[in-house]
C-alpha positions in Angstrom: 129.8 -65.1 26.4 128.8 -66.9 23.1 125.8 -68.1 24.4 125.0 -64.7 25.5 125.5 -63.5 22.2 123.6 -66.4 20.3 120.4 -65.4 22.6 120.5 -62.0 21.9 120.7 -62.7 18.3 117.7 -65.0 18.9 115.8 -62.2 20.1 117.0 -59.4 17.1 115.7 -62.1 14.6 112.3 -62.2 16.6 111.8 -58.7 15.7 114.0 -56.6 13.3 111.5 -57.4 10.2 108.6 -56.2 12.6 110.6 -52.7 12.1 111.7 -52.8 8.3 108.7 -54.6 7.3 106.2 -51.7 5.0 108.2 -49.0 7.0 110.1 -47.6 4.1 107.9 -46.5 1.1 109.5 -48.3 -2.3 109.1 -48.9 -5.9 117.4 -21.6 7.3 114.1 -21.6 5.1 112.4 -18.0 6.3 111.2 -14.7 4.7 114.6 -13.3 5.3 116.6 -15.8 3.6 119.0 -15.7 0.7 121.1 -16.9 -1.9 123.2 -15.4 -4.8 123.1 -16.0 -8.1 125.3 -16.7 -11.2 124.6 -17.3 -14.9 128.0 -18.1 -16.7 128.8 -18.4 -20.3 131.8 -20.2 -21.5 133.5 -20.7 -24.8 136.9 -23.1 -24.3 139.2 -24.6 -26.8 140.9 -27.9 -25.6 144.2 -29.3 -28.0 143.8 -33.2 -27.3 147.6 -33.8 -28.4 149.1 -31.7 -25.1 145.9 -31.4 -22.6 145.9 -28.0 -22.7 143.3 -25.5 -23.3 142.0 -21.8 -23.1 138.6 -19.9 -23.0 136.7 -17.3 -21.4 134.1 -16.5 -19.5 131.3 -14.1 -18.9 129.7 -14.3 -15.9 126.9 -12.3 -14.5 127.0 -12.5 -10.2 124.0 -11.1 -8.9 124.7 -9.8 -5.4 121.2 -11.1 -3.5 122.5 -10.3 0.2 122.0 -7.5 1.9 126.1 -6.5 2.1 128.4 -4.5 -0.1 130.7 -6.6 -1.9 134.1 -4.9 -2.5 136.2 -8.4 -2.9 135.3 -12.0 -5.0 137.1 -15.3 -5.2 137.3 -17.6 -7.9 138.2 -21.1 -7.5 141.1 -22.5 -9.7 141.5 -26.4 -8.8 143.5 -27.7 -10.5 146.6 -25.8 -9.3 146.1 -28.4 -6.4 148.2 -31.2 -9.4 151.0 -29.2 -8.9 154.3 -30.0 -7.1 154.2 -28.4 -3.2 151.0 -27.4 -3.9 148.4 -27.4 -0.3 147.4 -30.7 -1.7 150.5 -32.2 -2.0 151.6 -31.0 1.1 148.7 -32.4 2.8 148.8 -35.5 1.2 152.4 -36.2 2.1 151.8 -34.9 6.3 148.4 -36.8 6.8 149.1 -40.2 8.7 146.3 -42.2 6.2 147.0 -40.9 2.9 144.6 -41.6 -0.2 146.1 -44.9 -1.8 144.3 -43.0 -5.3 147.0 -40.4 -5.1 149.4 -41.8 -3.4 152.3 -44.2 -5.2 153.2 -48.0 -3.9 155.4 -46.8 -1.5 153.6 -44.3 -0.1 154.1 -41.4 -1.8 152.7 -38.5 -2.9 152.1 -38.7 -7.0 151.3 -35.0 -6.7 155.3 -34.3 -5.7 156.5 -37.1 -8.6 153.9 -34.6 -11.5 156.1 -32.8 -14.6 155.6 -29.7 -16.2 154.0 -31.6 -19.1 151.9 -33.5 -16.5 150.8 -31.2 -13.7 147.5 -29.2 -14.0 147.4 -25.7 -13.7 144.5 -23.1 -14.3 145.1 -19.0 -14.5 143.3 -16.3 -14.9 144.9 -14.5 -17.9 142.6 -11.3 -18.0 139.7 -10.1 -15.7 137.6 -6.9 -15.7 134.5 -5.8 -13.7 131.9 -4.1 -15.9 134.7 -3.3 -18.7 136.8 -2.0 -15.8 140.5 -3.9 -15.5 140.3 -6.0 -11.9 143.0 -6.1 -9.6 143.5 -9.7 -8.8 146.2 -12.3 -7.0 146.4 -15.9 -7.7 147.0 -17.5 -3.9 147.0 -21.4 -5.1 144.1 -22.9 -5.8 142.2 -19.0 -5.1 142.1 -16.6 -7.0 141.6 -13.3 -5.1 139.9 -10.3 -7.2 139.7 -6.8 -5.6 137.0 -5.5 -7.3 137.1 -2.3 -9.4 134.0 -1.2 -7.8 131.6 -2.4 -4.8 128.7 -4.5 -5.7 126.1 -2.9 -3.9 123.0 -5.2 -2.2 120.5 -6.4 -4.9 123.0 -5.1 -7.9 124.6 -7.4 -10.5 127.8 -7.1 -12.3 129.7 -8.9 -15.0 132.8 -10.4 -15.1 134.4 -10.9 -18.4 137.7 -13.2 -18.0 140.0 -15.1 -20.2 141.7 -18.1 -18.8 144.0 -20.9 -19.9 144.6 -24.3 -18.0 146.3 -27.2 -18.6 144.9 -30.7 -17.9 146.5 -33.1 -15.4 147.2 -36.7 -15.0 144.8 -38.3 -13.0 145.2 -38.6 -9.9 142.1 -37.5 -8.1 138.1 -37.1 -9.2 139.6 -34.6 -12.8 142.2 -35.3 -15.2 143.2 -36.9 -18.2 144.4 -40.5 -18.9 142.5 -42.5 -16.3 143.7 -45.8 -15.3 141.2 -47.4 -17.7 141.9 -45.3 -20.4 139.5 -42.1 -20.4 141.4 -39.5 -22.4 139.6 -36.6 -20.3 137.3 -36.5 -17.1 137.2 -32.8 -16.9 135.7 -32.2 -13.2 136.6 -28.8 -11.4 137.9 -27.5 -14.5 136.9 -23.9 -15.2 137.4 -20.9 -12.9 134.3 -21.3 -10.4 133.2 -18.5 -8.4 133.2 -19.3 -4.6 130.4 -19.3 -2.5 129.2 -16.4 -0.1 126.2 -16.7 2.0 125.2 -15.5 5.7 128.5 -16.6 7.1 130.6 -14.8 4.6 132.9 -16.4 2.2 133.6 -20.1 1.6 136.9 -20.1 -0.5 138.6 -23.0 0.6 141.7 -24.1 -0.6 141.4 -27.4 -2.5 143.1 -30.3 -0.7 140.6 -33.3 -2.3 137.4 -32.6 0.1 134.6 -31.8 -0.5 132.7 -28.3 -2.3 130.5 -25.6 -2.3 129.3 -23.7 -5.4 126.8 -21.4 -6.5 123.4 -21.7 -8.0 122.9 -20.4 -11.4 122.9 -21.3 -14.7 125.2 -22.3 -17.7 126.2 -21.7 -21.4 129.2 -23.8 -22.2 130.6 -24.3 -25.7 133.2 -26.9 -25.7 135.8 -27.3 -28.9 137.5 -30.5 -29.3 138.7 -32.9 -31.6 136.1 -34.1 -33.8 136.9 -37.8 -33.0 135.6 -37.4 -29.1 132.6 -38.4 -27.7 131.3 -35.5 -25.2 128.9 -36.0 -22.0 128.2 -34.4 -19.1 126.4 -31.6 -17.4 123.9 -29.9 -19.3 121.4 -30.4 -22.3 123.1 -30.6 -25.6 122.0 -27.4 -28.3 123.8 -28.5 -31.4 122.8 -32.7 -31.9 122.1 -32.1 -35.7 126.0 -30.4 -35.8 127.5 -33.1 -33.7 126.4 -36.6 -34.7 127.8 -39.1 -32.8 124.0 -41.0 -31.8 122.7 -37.4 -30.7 120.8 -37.1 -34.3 117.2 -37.4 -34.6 116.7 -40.9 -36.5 116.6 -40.4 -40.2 117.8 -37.0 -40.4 121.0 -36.0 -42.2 123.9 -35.1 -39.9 125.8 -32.2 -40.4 129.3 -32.2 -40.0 131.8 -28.6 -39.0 134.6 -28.7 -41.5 138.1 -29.0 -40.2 139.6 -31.3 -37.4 137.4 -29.9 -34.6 133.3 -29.8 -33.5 131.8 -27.4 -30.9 129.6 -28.8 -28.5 127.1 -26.4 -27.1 125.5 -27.3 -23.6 122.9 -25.5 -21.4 122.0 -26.5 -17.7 119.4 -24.6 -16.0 119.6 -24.0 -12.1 123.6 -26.0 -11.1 126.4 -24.9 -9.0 128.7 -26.8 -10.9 129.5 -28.2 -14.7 131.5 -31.3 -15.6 132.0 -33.2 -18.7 134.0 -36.1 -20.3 135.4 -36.7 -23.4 137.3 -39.9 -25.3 137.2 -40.8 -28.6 136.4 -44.9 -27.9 133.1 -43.7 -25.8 129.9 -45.8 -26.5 126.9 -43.1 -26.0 123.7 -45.2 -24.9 120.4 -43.4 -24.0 117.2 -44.9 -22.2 113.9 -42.1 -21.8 112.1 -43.1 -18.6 108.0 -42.5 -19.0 107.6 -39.3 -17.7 111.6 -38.6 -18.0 114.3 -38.3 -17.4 115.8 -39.6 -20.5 119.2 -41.4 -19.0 122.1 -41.1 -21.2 125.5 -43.6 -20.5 128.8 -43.0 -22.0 131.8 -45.9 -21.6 134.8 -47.1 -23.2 134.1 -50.0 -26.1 135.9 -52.0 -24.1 135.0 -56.1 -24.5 135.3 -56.4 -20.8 132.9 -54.2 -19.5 130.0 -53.6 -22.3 127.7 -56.4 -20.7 127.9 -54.8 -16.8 127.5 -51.7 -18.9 124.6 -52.5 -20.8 122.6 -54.1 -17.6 123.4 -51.1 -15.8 121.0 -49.3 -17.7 117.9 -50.7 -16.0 119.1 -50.8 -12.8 119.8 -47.0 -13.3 116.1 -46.8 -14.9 115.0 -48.2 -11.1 116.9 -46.9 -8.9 115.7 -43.2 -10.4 112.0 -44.2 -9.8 113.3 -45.5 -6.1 114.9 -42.0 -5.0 111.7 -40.3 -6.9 109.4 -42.3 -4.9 111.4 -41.8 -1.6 112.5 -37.9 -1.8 110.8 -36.6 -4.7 111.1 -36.1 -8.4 114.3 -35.5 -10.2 114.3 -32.2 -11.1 115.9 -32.2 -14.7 114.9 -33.9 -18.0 118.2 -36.0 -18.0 120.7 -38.1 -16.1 124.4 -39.1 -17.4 126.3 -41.9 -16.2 129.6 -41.3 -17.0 133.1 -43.6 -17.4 135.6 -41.5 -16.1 137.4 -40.4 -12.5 139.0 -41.9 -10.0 136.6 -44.0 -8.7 132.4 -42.4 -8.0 132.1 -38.8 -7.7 129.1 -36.7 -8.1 128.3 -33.6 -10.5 124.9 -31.8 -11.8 123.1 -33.7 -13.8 125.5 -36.1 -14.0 128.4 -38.5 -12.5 131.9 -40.1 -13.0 132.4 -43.5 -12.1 135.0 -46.0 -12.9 134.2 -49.1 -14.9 136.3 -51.6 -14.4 134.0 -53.0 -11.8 131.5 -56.2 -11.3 127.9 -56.1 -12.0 127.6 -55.7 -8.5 129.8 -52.7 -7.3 128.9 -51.3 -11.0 125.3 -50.4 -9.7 126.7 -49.8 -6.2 128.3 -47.0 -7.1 125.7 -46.1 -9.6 123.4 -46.1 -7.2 125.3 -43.9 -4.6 126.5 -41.4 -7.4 122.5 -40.6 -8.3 121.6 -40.4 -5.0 123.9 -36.9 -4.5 121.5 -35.4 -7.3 119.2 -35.1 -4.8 121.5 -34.8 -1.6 123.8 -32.3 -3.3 122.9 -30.8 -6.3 119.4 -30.3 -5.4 119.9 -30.1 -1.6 123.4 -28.2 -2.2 124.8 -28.4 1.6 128.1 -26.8 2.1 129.9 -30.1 1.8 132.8 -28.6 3.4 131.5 -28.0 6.5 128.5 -30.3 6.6 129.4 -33.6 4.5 127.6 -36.1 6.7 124.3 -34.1 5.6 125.4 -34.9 1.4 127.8 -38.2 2.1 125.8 -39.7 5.2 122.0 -39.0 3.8 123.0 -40.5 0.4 124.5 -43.6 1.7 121.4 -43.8 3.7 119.0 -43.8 1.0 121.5 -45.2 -1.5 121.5 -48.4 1.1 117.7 -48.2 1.0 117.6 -48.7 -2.6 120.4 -51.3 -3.4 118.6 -53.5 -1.0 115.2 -52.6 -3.2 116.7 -53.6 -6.5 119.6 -55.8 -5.6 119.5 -59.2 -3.9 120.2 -60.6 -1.7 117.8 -58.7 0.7 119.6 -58.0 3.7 117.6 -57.9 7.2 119.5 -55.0 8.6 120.8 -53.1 5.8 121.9 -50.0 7.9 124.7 -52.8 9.7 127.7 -51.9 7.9 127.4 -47.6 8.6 126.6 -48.9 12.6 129.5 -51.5 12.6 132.1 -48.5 11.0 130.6 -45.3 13.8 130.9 -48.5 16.4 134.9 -49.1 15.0 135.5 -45.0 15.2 133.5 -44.4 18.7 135.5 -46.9 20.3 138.6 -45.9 18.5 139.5 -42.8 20.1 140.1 -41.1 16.9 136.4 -39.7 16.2 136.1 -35.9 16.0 132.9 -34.0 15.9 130.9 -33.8 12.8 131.1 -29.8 12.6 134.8 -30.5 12.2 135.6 -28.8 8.6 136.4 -31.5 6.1 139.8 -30.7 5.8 141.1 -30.6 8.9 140.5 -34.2 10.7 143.3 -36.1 11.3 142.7 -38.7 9.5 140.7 -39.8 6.4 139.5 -42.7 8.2 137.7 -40.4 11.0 136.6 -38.3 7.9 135.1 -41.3 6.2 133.2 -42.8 8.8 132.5 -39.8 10.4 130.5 -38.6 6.8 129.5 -41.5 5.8 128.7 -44.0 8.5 127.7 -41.7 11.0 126.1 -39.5 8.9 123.7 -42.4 7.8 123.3 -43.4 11.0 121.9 -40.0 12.1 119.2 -40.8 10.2 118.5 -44.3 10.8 118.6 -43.7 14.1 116.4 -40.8 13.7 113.8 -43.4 12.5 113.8 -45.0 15.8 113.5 -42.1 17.6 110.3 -40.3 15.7 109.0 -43.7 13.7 109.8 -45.0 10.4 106.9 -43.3 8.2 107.8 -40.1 10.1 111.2 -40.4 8.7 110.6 -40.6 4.9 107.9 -37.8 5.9 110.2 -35.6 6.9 112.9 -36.9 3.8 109.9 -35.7 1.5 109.4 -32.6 3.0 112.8 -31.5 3.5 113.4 -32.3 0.0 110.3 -29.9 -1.1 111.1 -26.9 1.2 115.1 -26.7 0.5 115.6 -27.9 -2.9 117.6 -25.4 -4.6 118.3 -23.9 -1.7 121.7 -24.4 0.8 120.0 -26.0 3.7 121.7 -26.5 6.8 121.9 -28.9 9.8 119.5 -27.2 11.8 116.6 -27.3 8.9 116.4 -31.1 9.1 116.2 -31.3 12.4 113.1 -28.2 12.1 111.4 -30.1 9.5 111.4 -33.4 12.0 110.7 -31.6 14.4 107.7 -30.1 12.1 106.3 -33.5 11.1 106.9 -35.4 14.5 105.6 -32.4 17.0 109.2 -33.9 18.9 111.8 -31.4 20.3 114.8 -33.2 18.9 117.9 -29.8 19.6 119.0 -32.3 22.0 119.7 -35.0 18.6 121.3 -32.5 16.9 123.6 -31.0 19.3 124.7 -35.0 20.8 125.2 -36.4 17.7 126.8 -33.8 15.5 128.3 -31.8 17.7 130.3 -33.5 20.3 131.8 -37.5 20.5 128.9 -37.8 23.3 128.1 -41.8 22.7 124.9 -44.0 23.8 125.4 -46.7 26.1 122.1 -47.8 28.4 122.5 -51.2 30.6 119.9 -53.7 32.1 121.6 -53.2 35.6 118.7 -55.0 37.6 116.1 -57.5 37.6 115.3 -58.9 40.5 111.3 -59.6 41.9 109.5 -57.5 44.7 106.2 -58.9 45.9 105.6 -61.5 42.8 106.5 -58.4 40.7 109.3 -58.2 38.3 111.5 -54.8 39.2 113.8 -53.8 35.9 116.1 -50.9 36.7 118.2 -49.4 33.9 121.0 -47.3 33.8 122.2 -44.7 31.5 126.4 -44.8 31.0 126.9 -42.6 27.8 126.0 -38.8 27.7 124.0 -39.0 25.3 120.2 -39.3 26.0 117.6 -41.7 24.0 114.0 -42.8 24.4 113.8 -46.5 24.9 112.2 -49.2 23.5 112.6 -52.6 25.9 111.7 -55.7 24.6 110.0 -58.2 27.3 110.8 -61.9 25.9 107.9 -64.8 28.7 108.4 -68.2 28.9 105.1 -69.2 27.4 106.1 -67.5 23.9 104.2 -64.1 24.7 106.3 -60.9 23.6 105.7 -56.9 25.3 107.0 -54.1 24.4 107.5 -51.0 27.1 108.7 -47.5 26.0 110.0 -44.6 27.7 109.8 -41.8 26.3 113.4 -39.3 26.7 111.6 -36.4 28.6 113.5 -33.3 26.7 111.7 -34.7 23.3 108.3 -34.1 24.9 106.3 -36.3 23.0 106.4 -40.1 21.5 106.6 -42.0 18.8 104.1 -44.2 17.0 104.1 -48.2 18.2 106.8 -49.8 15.9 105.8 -53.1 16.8 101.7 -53.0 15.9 101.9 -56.5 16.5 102.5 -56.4 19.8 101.1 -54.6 22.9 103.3 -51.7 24.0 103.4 -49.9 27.5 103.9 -46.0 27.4 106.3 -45.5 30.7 106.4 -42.5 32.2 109.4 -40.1 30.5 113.1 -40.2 31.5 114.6 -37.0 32.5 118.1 -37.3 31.2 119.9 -36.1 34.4 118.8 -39.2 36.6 121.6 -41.9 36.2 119.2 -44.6 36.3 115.3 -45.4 35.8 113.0 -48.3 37.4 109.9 -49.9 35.9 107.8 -52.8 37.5 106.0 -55.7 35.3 103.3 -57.0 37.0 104.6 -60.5 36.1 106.8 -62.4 38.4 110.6 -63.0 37.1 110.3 -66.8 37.0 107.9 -66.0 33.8 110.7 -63.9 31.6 112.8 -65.6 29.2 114.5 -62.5 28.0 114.8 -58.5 28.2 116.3 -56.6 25.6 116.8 -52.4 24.9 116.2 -52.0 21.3 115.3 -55.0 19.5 115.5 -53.0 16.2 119.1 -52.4 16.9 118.7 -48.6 15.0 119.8 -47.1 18.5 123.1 -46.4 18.1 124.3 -48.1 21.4 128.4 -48.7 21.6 128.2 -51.7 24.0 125.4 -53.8 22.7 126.2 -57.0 25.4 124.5 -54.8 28.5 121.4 -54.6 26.8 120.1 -58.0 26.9 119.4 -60.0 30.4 118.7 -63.3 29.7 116.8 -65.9 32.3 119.4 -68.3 34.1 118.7 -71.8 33.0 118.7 -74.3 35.2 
């Protein structure tokens, strides 16, 4: 078997660069669709000394369907930090739990949280146009009955005051991180939830993923005067706050008392985070032609140097995802010490820093890479997170191999080798499984992340490399701002390949369907090789077959998957390539005939690029007998 496996190893290293090689480029959308809209402004009060804090908020929800609104709901998340809370609950039921949240023992930190360290987040008043609301709190949802409908195309304005209180870190917001960041304020104000063609998506928050509305911010944020603020949005007041944000040479000016007020704006989000701590460093670095990149972190001796190098590799891997999707679409980009680990916001990320050089940019890398798969491409995470989690880690793989060495041949291996692990696991579940309701975070994981990469690696194999980023760039420009869904990627490959590719989408997202073809014969007819071939899995694929001859010489044959009516570009320009006539996906197996006799071949292999996401790699390859 070893020798089997050396061979075929032989004969991936013959080709894989042939596929990578100048492939990648480096250094629902219709006239009836529709979104809503929000523009919030926010004035909040935080007391450092006991983490809690109050504000309000006037927001103005512009009703852009074509329904009658008599009901809204508000997230409040962080009633999730609260004893027997969903979260908790969940947390202490799922067979895998999150070692983040969890204690030593296994248990849940949630259940262990005091009054003086839970978080908690209520509505304290609410009216509709000046009109009292009727409203419930139902854990983390806040359910408001609305004093009067909101009729299509109409706006109204909800005027609320709210108080919360900070929690202890335990997962993506709270205060006190593990590496001393005195407040990572993620999924902290009273968000409206999203409704769209399917209705309402107010999910209770269990640690998943989100879904938030477009529109724009006015946040005023008072603090102690000793903290260091960064974030979402574009500061207003840099003259009033000091701390590096003054112009050089001008006088700062300083708010009397023991507090500032830090006024943001951010233009076209659906969410708003910020950090604060009174030891951050604040670093900036203006790109030509912007953004300008701005990096707050602890002045901690141990991490300054990883720190300060990040700051170029951040600089290149914002022209990579520029150059590969399309330009940023905001005048600045904060990298942020805070959370539990790397999470993604507008404009902005938390990451922790304790980390090497290495993982540092890793993370940094994966983080920027949601600004455009999320917060410009805002996919209902909940329900679609292998189209935010799976195409970042793509394209975030993609770039780490750019900028970072060593260059890996295969850099797609490790998201095949963890959908292999979960395929043959048993435990997989369909990617339109909602996010909180898999049975494991393990399936979740790879499920998002793995597979979800995978679907578009592999999709580079099926319509061709170039065709790929192609349709990356295009799907960026049509859908930015926008929700999209599963089904617009697959239109806008289908768009720049001329490919029917339902069949992709339906196999890969919506069943455990998996890919296994065979060599089952080769065997010679009349000084003539015959290959037959056999499809085992149920789900279909085009073929590429690699033909390995004695005297060095290398062919490729393709058969095209008939229900994708049409073909891709040769990958391999070096080498000849045979168009076969098309399998039809019902017939079990499919024969071709080289006009070679078999004494000639060394070797036969399906899918040298090994992008075809086959779960039993040792029946592809048939390998010559030697003597």
């Amino acid at each position: 078997m070893r020798q089997l496996v050396n061979k075929k190893e032989r004969l991936i290293g013959l080709l894989f660069f042939l596929i990578l090689s100048g492939s990648f480029v480096v250094a629902q959308n219709s006239s009836c669709y529709w979104q809503q809209h929000v523009d919030y402004t926010m004035d909040v009060a935080i007391d450092v000394e006991n983490y809690q804090y109050s504000g309000t908020q006037k927001l103005v929800y512009t009703n852009n369907s074509r329904d009658t609104l008599n009901r809204v709901y508000y997230h409040l998340y962080f009633n999730a930090f609260q004893p027997g809370s969903e979260m908790d609950i969940r947390l202490q039921n799922i067979k895998d739990p999150d070692g983040r949240m969890t204690t030593t023992d296994k248990k849940s930190r949630i259940a262990a949280l005091t009054e003086s360290e839970m978080g908690y987040l209520h509505a304290v008043s609410l009216k509709q146009d000046g009109t009292v609301a009727r409203y419930n709190e139902e854990g983390t949802i806040l359910v408001v009955d609305l004093a009067k409908p909101v009729l299509p195309g109409k706006k109204t304005t909800f005027e609320m005051e709210f108080e919360g209180q900070v929690p202890l870190l335990i997962r993506r917001g709270g205060r006190n991180s593990n590496e001393g960041v005195a407040l990572s304020m993620s999924q902290w104000y009273p968000k409206i939830a999203e409704y769209d063609f399917e209705g309402w998506h107010a999910d209770p928050y269990i640690s998943r993923e989100f879904h938030g509305v477009w529109g724009d911010f006015d946040v005023k944020l008072t603090i102690d005067k000793s903290f260091v603020v960064g974030g979402t949005g574009y500061l207003q007041n840099p003259q009033e706050i000091g701390h590096g944000y003054e112009a050089p040479g001008k006088k700062v000016g300083r708010v009397k008392g023991k507090t500032l007020t830090w006024h943001f704006k951010a233009p076209m989000v659906h969410d708003f985070m910020w950090a604060a701590d009174p030891d951050y460093i604040h670093d900036t670095l203006p790109m030509e032609n912007g953004p300008t990149l701005h990096f707050y972190y602890k002045n901690d001796p141990e991490i300054i140097e990883n720190w300060k190098n990040l700051q170029p590799k951040t600089a290149e891997a914002m022209k990579f995802f520029n150059t590969n999707i399309g330009s940023y679409p905001y005048n600045q980009y904060s990298v942020v010490q805070g959370g539990d680990g790397g999470m993604e916001y507008a404009m902005s990320t938390l990451i922790t820093g304790k980390r090497t050089f290495g993982s540092l940019v890793g993370v940094m890398v994966h983080e920027m890479a949601h600004s455009w798969f999320q917060h410009a491409l805002a996919t209902n995470e909940s329900k679609h997170a292998w189209m935010d989690e799976g195409f970042t880690s793509f394209i975030s793989t993609l770039c780490m191999n750019e900028i970072m060495e060593p260059k890996k041949e295969n850099p797609f291996q490790d998201s095949y080798n963890g959908y292999y692990n979960l395929a043959l696991s048993g435990k997989e579940q369909p990617q339109t499984t909602h996010a909180d309701r898999y049975d494991l975070n393990y399936a979740y994981g790879i499920s998002a992340y793995s597979k979800g990469s995978v679907f578009l690696s592999q999709l580079g194999y099926i319509i061709g490399q170039e065709k790929l980023m192609e349709t990356l760039r295009k799907y960026y420009a049509d859908f930015k701002f926008k929700h999209p869904l599963p089904n617009d990627i697959k239109r806008t490959a289908e768009k720049v390949s001329g490919m029917e590719l339902d069949w992709y989408l339906t196999d890969w997202t919506q069943t455990t369907n998996t890919i296994d073809y065979t060599i089952k014969e080769v065997t010679e007819q009349d000084g003539k090789t015959k290959i037959v071939l056999g499809r085992i899995g149920n789900m279909p694929m085009p073929l590429d077959i690699l033909v390995v001859y004695n005297d060095g010489l290398q062919e490729t044959f393709y058969v095209p998957l008939r229900m994708m009516r049409g073909e891709k570009e040769n990958p391999y320009g070096q080498l000849e390539r045979t168009v076969l006539p098309d399998w039809p996906w019902a017939f079990p197996t499919y024969e071709f005939v080289i006009d070679k006799p078999i004494a000639s071949i060394k070797g036969i292999m399906i899918d040298p690029s090994q992008l075809m996401a086959d779960i039993n790699g040792e029946n592809n390859v048939w390998m010559a007998k030697t003597p």
